[in-house]
BAGU-378225 format. One line per field, with one value per residue: x, y, z of N, C-alpha, C, O, CB in turn. Coordinates in steps of 0.2 Angstrom, whole numbers, plus 5000, padded with zeros to 4 digits. Glycine has a CB too. Example, Ala and Ser with C-alpha at 12.3 -4.5 7.8 and 13.67 -1.06 7.14 Angstrom:
BEGIN
n_x: 5066;5064
n_y: 4972;4989
n_z: 5039;5035
ca_x: 5062;5068
ca_y: 4978;4995
ca_z: 5039;5036
c_x: 5066;5064
c_y: 4984;5000
c_z: 5039;5039
o_x: 5071;5067
o_y: 4983;5006
o_z: 5042;5040
cb_x: 5057;5070
cb_y: 4978;4997
cb_z: 5045;5029
//
This chain:
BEGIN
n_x: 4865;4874;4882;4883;4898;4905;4897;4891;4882;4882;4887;4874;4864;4863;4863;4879;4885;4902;4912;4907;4906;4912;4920;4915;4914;4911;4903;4891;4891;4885;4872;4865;4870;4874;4867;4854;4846;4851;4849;4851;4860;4872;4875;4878;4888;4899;4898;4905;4916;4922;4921;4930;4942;4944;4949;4959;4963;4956;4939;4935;4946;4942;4931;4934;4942;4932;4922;4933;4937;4927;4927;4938;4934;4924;4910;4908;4901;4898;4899;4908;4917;4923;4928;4940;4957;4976;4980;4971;4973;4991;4986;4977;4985;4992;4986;4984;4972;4965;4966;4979;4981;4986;4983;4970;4964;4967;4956;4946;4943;4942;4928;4921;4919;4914;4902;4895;4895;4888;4873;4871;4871;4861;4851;4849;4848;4836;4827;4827;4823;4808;4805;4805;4817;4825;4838;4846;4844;4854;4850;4837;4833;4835;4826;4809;4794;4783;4794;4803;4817;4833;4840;4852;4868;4863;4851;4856;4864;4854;4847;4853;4849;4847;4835;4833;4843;4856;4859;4868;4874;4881;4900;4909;4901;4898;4895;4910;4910;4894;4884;4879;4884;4898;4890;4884;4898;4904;4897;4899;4911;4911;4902;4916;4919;4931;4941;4931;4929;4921;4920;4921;4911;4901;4903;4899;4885;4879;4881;4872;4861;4857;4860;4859;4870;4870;4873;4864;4853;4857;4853;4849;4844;4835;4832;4818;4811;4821;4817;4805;4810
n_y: 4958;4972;4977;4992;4998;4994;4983;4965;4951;4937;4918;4913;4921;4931;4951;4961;4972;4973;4971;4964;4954;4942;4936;4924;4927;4942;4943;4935;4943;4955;4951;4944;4957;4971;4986;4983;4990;4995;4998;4999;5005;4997;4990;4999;5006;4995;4993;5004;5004;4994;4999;5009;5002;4999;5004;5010;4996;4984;4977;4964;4958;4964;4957;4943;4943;4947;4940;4938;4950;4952;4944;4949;4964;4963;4959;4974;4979;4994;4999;4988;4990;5003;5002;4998;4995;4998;4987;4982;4986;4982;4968;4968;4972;4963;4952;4942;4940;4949;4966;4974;4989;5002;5014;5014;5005;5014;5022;5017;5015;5026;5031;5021;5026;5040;5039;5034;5045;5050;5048;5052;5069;5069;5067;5074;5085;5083;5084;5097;5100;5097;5104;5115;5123;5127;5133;5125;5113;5104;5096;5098;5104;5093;5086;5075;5076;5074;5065;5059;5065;5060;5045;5039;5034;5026;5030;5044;5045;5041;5054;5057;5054;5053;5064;5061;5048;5041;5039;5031;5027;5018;5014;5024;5034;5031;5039;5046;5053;5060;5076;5073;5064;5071;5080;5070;5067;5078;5077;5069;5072;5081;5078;5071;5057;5049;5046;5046;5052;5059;5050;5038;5039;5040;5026;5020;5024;5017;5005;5002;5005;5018;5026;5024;5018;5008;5003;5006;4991;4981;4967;4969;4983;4986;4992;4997;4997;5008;5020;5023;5026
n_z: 4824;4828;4844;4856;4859;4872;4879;4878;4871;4878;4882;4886;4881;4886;4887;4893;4903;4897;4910;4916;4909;4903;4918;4929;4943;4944;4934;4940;4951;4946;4939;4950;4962;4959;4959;4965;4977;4993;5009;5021;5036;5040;5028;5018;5024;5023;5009;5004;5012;5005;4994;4993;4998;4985;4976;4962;4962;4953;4952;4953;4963;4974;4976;4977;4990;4999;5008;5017;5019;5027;5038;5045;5046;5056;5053;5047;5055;5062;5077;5082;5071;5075;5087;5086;5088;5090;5088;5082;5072;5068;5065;5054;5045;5042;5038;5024;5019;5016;5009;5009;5015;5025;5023;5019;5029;5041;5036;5034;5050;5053;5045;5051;5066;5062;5055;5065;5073;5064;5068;5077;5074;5066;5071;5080;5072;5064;5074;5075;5062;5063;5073;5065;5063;5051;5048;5056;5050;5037;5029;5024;5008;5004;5005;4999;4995;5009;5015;5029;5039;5037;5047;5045;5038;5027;5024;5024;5013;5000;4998;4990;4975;4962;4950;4937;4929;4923;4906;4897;4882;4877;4883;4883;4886;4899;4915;4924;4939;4944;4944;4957;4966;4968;4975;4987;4991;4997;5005;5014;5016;5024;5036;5041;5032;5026;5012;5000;4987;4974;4964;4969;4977;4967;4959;4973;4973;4961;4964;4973;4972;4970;4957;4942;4930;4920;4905;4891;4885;4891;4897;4909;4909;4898;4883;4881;4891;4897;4891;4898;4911
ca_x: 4864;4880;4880;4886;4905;4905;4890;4892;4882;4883;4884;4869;4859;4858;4868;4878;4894;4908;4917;4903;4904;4916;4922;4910;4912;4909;4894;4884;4888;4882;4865;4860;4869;4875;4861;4850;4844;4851;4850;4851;4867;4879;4876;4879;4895;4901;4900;4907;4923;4924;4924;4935;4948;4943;4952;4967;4962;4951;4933;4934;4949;4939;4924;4938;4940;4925;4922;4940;4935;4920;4930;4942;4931;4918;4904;4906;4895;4901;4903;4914;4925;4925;4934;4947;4963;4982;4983;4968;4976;4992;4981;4976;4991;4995;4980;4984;4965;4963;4971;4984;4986;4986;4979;4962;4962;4963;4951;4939;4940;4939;4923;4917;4918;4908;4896;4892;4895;4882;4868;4868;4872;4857;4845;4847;4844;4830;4823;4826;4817;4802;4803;4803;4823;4828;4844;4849;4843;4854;4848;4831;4830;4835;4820;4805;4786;4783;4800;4807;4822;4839;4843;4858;4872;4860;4845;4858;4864;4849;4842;4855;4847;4845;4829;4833;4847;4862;4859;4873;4873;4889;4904;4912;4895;4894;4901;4913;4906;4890;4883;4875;4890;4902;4888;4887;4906;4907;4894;4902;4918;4909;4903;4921;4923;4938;4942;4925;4929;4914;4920;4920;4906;4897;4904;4894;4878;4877;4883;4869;4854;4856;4860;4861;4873;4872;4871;4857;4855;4860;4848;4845;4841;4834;4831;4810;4809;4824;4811;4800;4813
ca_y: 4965;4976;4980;4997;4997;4990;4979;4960;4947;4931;4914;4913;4922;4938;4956;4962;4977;4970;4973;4957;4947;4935;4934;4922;4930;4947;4941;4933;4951;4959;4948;4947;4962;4977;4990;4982;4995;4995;5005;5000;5008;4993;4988;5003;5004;4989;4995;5011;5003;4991;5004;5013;4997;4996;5011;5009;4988;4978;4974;4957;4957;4962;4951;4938;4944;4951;4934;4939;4957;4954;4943;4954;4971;4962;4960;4979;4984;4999;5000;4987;4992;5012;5001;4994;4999;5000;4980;4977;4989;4978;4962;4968;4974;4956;4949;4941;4937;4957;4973;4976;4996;5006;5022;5012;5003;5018;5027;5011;5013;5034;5030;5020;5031;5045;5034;5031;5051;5054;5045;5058;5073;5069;5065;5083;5089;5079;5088;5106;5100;5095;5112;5123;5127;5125;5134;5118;5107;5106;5093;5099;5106;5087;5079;5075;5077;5067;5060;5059;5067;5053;5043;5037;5033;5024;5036;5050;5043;5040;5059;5060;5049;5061;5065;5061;5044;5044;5034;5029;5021;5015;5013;5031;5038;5029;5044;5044;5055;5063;5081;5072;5060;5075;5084;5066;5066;5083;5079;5063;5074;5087;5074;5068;5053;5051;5041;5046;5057;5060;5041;5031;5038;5037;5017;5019;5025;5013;4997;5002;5005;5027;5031;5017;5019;5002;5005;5005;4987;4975;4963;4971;4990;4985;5000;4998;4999;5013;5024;5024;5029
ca_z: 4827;4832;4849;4855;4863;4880;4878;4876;4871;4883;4878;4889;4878;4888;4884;4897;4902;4896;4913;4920;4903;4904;4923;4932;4949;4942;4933;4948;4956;4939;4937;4957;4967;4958;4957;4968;4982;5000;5013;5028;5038;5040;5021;5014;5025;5020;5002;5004;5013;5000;4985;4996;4996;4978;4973;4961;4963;4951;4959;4956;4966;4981;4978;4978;4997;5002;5014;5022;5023;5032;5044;5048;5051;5061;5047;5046;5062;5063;5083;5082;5069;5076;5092;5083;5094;5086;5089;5078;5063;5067;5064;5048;5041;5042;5035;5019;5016;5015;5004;5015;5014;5030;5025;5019;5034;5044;5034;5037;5057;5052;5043;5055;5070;5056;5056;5073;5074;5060;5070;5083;5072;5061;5076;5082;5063;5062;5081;5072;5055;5065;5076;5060;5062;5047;5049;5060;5047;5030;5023;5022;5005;4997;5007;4995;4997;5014;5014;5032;5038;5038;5052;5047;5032;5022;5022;5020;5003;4995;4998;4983;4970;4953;4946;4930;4928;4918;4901;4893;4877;4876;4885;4883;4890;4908;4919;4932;4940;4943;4950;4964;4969;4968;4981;4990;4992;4999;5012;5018;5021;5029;5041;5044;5031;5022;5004;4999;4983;4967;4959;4974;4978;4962;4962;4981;4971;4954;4967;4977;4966;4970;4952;4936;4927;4916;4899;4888;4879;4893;4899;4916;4906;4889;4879;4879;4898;4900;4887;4904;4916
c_x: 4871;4879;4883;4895;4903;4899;4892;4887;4884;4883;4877;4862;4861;4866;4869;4884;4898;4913;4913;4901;4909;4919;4916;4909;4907;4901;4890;4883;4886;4871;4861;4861;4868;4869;4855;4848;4846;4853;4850;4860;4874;4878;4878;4889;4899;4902;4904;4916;4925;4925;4928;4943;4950;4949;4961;4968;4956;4946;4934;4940;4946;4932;4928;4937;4936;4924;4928;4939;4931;4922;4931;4939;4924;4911;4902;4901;4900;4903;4910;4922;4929;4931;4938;4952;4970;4981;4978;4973;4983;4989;4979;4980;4995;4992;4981;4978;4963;4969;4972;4988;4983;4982;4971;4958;4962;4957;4943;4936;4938;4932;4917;4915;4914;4903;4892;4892;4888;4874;4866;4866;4862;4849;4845;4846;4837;4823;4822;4821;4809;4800;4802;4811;4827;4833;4849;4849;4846;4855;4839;4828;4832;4829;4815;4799;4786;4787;4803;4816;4830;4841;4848;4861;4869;4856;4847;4859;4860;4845;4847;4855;4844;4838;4828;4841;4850;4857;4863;4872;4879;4893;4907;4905;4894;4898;4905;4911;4899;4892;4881;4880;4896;4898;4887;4894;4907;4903;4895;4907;4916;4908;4909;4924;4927;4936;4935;4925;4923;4917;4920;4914;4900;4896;4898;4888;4877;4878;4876;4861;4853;4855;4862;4864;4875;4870;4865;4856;4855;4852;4841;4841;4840;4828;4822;4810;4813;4820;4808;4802;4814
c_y: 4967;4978;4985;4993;4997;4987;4970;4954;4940;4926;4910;4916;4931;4943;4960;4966;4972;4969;4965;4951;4940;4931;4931;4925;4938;4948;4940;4940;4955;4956;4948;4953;4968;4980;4988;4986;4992;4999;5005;5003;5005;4993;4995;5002;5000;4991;5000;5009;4998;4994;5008;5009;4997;5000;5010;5001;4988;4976;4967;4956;4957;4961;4945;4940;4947;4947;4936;4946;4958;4950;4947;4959;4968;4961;4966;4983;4990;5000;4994;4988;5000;5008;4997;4999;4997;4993;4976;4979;4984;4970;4961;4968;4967;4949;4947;4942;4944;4961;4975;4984;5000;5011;5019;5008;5008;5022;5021;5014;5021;5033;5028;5023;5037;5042;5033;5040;5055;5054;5052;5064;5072;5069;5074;5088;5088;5082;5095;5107;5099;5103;5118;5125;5124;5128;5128;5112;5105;5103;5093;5101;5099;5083;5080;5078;5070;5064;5064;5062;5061;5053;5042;5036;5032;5026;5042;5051;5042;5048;5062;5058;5055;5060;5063;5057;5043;5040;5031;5024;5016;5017;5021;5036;5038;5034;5040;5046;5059;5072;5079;5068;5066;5077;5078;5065;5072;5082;5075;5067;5078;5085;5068;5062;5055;5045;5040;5050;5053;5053;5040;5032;5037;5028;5014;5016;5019;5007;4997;5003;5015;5028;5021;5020;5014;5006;5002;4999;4984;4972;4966;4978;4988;4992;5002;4998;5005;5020;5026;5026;5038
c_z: 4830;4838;4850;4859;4871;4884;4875;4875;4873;4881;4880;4886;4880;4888;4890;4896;4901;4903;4917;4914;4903;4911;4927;4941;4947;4938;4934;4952;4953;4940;4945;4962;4963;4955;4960;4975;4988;5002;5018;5031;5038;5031;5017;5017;5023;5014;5002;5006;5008;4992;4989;4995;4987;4974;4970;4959;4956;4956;4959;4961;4975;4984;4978;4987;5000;5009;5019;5025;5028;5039;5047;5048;5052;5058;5048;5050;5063;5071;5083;5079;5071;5082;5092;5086;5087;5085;5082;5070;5061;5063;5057;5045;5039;5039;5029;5014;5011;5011;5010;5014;5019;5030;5023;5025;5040;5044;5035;5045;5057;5053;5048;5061;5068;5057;5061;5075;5071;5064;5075;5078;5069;5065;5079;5076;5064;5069;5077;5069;5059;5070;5071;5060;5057;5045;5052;5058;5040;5028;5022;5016;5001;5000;5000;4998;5004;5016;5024;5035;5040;5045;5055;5040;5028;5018;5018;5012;4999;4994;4989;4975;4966;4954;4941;4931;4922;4912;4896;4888;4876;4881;4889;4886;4899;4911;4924;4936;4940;4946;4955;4966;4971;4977;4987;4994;4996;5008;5014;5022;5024;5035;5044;5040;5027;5015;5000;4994;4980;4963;4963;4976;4973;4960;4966;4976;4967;4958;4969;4976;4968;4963;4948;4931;4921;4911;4897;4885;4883;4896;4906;4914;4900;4887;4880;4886;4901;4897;4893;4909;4916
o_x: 4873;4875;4887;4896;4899;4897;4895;4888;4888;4879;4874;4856;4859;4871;4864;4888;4898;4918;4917;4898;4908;4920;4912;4904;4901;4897;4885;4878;4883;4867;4856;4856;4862;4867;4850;4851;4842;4858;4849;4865;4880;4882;4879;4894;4905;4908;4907;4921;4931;4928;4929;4948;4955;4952;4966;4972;4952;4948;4934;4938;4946;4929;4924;4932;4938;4925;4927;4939;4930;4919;4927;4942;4920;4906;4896;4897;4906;4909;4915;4928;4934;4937;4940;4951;4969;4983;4979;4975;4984;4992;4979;4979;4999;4995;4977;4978;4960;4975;4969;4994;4978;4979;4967;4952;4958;4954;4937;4930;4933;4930;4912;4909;4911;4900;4886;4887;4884;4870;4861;4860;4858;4844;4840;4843;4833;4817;4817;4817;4804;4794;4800;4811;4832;4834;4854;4851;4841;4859;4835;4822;4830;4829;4816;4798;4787;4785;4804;4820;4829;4844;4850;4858;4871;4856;4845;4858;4862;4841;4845;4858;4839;4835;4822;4845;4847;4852;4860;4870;4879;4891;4907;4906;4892;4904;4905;4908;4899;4897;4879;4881;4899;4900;4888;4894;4911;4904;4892;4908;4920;4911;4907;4929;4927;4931;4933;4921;4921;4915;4915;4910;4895;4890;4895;4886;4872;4876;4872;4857;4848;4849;4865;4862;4880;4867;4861;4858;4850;4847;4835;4836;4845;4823;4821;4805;4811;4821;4809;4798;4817
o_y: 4964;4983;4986;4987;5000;4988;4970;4951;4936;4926;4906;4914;4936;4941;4962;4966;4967;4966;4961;4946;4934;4925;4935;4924;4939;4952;4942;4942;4959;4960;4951;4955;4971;4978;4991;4983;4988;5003;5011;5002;5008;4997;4994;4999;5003;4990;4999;5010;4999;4993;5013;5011;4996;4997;5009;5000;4993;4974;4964;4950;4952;4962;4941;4938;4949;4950;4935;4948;4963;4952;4950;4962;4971;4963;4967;4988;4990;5001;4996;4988;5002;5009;4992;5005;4996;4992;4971;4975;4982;4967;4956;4965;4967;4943;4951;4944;4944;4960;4977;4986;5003;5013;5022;5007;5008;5025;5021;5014;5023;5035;5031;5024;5040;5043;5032;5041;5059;5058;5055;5065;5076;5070;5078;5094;5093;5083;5098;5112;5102;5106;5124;5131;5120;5126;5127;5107;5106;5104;5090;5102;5099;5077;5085;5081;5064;5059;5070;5060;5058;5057;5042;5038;5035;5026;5045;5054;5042;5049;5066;5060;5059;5056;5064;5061;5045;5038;5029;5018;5011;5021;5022;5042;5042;5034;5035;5042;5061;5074;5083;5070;5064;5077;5080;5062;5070;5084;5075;5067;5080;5087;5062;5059;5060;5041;5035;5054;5047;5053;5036;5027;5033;5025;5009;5011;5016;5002;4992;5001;5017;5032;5016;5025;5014;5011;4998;5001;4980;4975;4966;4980;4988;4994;5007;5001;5008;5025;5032;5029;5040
o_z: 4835;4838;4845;4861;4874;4890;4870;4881;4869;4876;4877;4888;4877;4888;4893;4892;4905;4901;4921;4914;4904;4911;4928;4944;4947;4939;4932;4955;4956;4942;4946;4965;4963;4950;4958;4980;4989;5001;5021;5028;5037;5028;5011;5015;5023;5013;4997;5003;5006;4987;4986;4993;4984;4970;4974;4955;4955;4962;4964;4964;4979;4990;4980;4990;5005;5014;5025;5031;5031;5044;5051;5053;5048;5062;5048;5049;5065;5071;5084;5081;5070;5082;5096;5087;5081;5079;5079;5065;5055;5059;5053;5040;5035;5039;5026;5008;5006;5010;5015;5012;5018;5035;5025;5026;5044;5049;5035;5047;5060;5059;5049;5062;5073;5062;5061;5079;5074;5063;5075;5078;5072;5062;5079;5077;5064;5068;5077;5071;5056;5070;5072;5058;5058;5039;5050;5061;5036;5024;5018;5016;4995;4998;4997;5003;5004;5019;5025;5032;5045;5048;5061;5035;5023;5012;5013;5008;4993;4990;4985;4970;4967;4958;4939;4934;4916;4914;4891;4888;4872;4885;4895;4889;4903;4911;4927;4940;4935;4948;4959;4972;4976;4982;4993;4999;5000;5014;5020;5028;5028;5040;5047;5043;5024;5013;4998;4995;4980;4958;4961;4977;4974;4959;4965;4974;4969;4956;4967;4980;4966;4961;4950;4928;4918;4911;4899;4879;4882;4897;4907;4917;4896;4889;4880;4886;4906;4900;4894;4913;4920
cb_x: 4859;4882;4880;4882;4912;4906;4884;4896;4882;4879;4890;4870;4852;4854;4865;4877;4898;4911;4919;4894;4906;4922;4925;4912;4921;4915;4891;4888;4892;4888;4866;4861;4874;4882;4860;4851;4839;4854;4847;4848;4866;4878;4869;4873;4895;4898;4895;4902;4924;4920;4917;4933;4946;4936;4951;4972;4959;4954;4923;4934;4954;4940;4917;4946;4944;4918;4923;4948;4934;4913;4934;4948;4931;4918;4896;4905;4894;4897;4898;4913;4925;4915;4932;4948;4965;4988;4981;4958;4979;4994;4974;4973;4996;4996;4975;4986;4957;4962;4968;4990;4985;4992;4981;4962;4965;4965;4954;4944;4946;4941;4925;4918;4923;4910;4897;4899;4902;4881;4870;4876;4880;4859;4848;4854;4847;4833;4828;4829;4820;4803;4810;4794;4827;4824;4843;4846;4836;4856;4852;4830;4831;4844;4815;4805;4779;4781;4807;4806;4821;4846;4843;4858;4875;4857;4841;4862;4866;4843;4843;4862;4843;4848;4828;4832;4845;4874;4856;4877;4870;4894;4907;4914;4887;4896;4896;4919;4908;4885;4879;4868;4893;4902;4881;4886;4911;4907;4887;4905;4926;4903;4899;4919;4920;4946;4945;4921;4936;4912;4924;4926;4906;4899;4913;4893;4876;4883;4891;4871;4844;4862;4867;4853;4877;4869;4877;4854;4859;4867;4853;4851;4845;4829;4832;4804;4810;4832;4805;4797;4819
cb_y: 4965;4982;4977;5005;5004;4995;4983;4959;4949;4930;4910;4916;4918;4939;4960;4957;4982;4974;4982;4960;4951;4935;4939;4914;4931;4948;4939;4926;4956;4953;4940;4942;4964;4977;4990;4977;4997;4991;5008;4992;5009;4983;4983;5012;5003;4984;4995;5017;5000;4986;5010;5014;4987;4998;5018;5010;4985;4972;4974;4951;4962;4965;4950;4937;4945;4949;4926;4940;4960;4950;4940;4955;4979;4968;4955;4979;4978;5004;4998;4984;4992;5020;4999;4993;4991;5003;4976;4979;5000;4980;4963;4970;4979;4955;4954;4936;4934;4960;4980;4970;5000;5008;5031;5008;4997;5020;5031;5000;5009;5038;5027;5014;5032;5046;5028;5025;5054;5049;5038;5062;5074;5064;5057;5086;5084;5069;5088;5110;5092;5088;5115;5131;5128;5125;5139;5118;5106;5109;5085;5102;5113;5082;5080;5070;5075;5064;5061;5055;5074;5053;5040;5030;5029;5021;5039;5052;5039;5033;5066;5061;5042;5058;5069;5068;5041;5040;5035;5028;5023;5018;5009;5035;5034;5018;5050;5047;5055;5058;5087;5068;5054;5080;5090;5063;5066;5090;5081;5056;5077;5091;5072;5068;5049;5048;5032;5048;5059;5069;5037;5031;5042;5041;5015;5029;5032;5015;4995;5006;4999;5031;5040;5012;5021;4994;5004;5009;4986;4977;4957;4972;4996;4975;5000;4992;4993;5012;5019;5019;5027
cb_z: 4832;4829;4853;4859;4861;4883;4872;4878;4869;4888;4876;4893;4879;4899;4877;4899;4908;4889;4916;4923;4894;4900;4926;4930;4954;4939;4931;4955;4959;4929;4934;4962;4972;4955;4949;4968;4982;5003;5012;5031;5044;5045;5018;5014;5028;5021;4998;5010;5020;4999;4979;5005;4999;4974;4980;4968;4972;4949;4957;4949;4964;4984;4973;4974;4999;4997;5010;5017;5018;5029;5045;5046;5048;5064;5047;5039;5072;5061;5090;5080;5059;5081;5097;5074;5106;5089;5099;5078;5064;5071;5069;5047;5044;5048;5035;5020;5023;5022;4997;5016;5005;5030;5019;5013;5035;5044;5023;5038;5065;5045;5039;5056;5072;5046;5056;5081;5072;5053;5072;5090;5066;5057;5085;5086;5055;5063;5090;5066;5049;5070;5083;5064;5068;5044;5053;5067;5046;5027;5025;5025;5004;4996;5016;4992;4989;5012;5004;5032;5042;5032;5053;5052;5031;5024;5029;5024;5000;4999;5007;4985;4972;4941;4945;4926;4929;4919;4900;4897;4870;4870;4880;4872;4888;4912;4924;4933;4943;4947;4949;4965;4964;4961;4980;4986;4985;4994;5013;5013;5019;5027;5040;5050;5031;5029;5005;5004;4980;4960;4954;4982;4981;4956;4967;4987;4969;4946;4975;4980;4970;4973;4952;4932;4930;4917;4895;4885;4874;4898;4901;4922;4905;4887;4868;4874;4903;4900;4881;4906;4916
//
């Protein structure tokens, strides 16, 4: 059987993107994380600054230092890294373990201080939506039936998970980006973060389980279960 372009049969048996087929790091993050749903505030962060480093880089480059990266900003607690001072940004620039590029490590401690800003912003949204001022609430028309208004980073990216997921059958299909990572991206800068454009953020969503963008055929999406999606 021919598979389509950018699908590979493993010598494992199982059929997989070609970008998680032969690299053994890349395939443990293939088969246990990528596309698995999280959502809580630090772990989205954490991914978000790491598809933020990503940019321009090879992933597996920084799932090679991932372990380094998490040293050095603090296992991504956001208060910590928002109080990173000049001496820490020194500290890193010096950091071998880590991608050593200045404006991503500012746009890291940016982010994180967004973060800690969102929490308020969204707690006083969230008091409107409940009083009926839905002028004061605007993320109110992406909530669902019943669905809570977001707490924080985590919650807020998930309000942007399609209705209807990509399906790509091949290679030349999988988007860059989406319409909901585009409007994802704008509502991050709106709340102040930075290196957040519609591909880092769509990267965000498909790492994170928001939007699947695997192709159709591979072991983890096999054609007779994505029929049902």
């Amino acid at each position: 059987m021919t598979l389509p372009e950018g699908l590979v049969s493993c010598e494992d048996g199982l059929v997989r993107p070609t970008w998680a087929a032969t690299d053994l790091l890349l395939r443990d993050y293939y088969d246990t994380e990528w596309g698995s749903p999280v959502t809580s505030e630090q772990g989205v962060f954490e991914r978000l600054v790491l598809e933020s480093f990503q940019s321009g880089l090879s992933w597996s480059t920084i799932l090679k230092k991932r372990e380094a990266f998490r040293t050095a900003f603090a296992s991504f607690i956001p208060e910590a890294v928002a109080a990173f001072t000049g001496k820490d940004r020194e500290r890193l620039m010096q950091d071998a373990g880590i991608v050593r590029n200045k404006r991503k490590i500012d746009a890291a401690i940016t982010n994180a201080r967004a973060v800690i800003a969102l929490r308020g912003a969204l707690a006083a949204e969230a008091d409107a939506h409940r009083a009926g001022r839905m002028g004061e609430a605007p993320l109110e028309h992406l909530l669902r039936p019943r669905q809570s208004y977001p707490r924080h980073l985590g919650e807020l990216a998930w309000l942007y998970q399609p209705n209807h997921q990509p399906r790509p059958k091949c290679a030349q299909e999988v988007p860059a980006q989406t319409e909901e990572s585009r409007a994802l991206s704008l509502e991050l800068k709106r709340r102040g973060l930075v290196f957040v454009g519609p591909v880092t953020a769509l990267a965000l969503m498909s790492a994170i389980g928001i939007t699947n963008t695997d192709i159709i055929g591979t072991w983890k999406r096999p054609l007779a279960e994505s029929l049902a999606e």
